[in-house]
C-alpha positions in Angstrom: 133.1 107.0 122.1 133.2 102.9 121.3 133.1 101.6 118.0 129.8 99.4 117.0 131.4 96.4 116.5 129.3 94.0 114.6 130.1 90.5 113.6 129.7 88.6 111.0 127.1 85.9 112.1 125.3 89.4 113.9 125.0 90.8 110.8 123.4 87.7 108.9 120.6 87.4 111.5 119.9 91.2 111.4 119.7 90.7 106.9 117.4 87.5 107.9 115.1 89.1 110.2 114.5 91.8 107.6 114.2 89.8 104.8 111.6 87.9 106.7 110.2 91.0 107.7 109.4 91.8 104.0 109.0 88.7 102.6 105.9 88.8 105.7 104.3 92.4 104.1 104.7 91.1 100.7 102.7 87.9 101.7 100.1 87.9 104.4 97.0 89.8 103.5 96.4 93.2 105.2 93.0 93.6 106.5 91.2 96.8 107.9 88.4 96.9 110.4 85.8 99.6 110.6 82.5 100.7 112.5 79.6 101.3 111.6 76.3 102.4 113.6 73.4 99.7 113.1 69.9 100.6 114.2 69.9 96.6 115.4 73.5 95.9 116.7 74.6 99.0 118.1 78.0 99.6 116.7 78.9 96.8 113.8 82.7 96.3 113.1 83.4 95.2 109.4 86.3 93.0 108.4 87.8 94.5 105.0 90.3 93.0 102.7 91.1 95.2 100.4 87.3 96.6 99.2 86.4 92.5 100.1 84.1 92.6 102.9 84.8 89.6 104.6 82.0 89.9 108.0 81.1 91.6 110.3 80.8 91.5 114.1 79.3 92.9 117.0 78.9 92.9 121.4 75.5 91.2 121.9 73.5 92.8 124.3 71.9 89.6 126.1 75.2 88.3 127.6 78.3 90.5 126.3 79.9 88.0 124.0 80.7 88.6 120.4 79.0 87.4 116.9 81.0 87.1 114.3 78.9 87.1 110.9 81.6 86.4 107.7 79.8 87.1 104.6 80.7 83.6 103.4 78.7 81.6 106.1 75.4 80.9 107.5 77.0 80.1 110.9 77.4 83.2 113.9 79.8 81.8 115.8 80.1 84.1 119.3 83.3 84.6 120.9 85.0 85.7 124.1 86.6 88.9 122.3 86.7 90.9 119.4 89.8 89.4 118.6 88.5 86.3 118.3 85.4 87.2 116.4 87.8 88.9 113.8 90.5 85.5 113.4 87.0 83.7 113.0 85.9 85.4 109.8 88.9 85.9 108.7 89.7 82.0 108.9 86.2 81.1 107.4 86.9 83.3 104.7 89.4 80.8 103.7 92.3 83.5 104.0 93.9 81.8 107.2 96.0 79.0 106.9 97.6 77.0 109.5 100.3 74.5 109.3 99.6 71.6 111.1 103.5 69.3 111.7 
């Protein structure tokens, strides 16, 4: 049986990447989807934070993209993917930030 030999500078990135790791929960919002049927849309995902609903989105029938609808905004952006149509209300919302250098 061989010994787990760990260095020094091994063990500083492993303490960094799990400080980082935490320092990340602690941090960044969580957010939760859910579905909902709706007699219009079909099946309407929602875009929680917390009990905050932040939009909603859903496939569009006519041609298969998605609508994002935040609660904060007038605008229904569509989208290529659900992905999309959740980073969209979720950076209209005001709760994404990017860092431009």
């Amino acid at each position: 049986m061989n010994p787990i030999i760990i260095d020094a500078q091994g063990l500083a990135q492993l303490e960094l990447e799990q400080y980082v790791e935490e320092q990340a929960q602690e941090i960044a919002p969580e957010f939760e989807i859910d579905a909902v049927h709706d007699s219009d849309f079909g099946t309407l995902y929602r875009v929680w934070q917390g009990m905050n609903l932040l939009g909603t989105y859903y496939r569009a029938d006519i041609d298969g993209l998605w609508v994002a609808q935040p609660c904060c905004s007038e605008k229904r952006p569509r989208c290529e993917t659900p992905e999309q149509a959740q980073l969209l209300i979720i950076a209209i919302s005001g709760l994404l930030v990017v860092d431009v250098a």
